[in-house]
C-alpha positions as CSV (number, residue, x, y, z in Angstrom):
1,X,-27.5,-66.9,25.5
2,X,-30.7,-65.7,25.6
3,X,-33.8,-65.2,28.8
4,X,-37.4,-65.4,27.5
5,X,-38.4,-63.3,30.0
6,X,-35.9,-60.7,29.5
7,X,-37.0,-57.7,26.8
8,X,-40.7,-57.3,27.2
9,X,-41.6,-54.0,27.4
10,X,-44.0,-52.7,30.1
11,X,-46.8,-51.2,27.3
12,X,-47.8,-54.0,24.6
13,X,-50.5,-52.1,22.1
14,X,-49.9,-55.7,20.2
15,X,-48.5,-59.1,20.7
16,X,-45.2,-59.4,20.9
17,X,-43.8,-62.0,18.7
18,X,-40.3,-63.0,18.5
19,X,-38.3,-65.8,16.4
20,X,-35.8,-67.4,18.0
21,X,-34.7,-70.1,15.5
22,X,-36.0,-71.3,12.7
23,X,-34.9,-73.1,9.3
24,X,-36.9,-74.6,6.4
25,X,-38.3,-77.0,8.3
26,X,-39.2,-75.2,11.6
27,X,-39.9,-72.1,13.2
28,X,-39.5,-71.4,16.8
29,X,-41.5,-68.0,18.4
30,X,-41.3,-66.5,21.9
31,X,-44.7,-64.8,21.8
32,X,-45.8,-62.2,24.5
33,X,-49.3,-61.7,25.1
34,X,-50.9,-58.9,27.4
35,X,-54.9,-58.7,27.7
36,X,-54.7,-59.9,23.4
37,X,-57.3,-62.2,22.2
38,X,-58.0,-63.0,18.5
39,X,-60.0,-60.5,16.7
40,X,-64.1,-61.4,16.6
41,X,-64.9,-64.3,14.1
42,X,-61.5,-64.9,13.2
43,X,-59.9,-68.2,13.1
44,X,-56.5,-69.3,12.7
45,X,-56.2,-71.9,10.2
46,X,-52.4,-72.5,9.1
47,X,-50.4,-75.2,7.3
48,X,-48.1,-76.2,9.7
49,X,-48.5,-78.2,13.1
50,X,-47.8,-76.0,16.0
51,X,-46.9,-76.8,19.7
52,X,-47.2,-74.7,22.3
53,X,-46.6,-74.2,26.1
54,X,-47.5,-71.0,28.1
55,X,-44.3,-70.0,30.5
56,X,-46.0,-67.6,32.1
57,X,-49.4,-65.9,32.6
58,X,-52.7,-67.5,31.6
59,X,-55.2,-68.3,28.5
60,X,-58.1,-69.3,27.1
61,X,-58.0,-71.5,23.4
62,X,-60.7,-72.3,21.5
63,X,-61.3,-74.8,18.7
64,X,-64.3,-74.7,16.1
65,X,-64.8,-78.4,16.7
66,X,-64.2,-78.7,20.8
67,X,-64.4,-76.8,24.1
68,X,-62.0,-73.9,25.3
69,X,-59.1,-74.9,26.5
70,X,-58.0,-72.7,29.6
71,X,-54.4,-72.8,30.1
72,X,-51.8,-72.2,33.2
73,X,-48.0,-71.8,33.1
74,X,-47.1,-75.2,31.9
75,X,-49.9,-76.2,30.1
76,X,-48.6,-77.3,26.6
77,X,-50.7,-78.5,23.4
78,X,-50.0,-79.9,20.5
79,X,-52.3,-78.1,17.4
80,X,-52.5,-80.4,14.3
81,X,-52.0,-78.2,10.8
82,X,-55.3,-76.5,9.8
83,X,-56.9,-77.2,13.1
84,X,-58.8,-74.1,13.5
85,X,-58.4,-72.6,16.7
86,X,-58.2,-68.9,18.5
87,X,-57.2,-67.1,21.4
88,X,-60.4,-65.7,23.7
89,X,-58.5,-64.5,26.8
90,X,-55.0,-63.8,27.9
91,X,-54.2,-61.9,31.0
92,X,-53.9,-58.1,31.2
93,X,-52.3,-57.7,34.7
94,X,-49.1,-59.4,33.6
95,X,-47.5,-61.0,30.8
96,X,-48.6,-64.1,29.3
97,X,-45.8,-65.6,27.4
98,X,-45.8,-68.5,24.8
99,X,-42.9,-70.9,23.2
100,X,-44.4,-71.9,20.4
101,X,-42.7,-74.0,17.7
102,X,-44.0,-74.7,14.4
103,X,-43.5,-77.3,12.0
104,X,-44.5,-79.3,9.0
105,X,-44.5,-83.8,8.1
């Protein structure tokens, strides 16, 4: 048994990103955010559909075809494959912690 909110270190220089399952046809991440953001101009644009909810903390999504999407703990979105979409804001005073699973048709 595992605790997603056990193992996250006090210091994050990066995103912490952790697989918890996965097989060919999914992929399941605990991902631990701390003040990260997407770098300038860059856009994720992937093949697979992803869900996502934030557990803990709080962020700001954005979309190249919509409006930013701020998000609490226990907001959750679905992210259609090659959607593109970034992260502008998480919070810095505490973790901001992500389940995010990832899949394809």
């Amino acid at each position: 048994m595992e605790n997603l909110f056990d193992e996250i270190p006090e210091q994050l220089p990066e995103e912490l990103v952790s697989i918890l399952a996965e097989n060919k046809h999914a992929r399941i991440e605990r991902i631990v955010s701390k003040g990260h953001r997407s770098p300038v101009g860059f856009w994720y644009d992937q093949n697979e559909h992803e869900w996502v909810v934030l557990l803990a903390g709080a962020a700001t999504l954005s979309f190249d075809d919509g409006e930013p999407l701020e998000m609490k703990a226990g907001d959750c979105v679905l992210i259609p494959a090659y959607r593109k979409h970034r992260v502008d804001w998480t919070t810095a005073d505490e973790p901001t912690i992500w389940l995010a699973v990832f899949y394809r048709d």
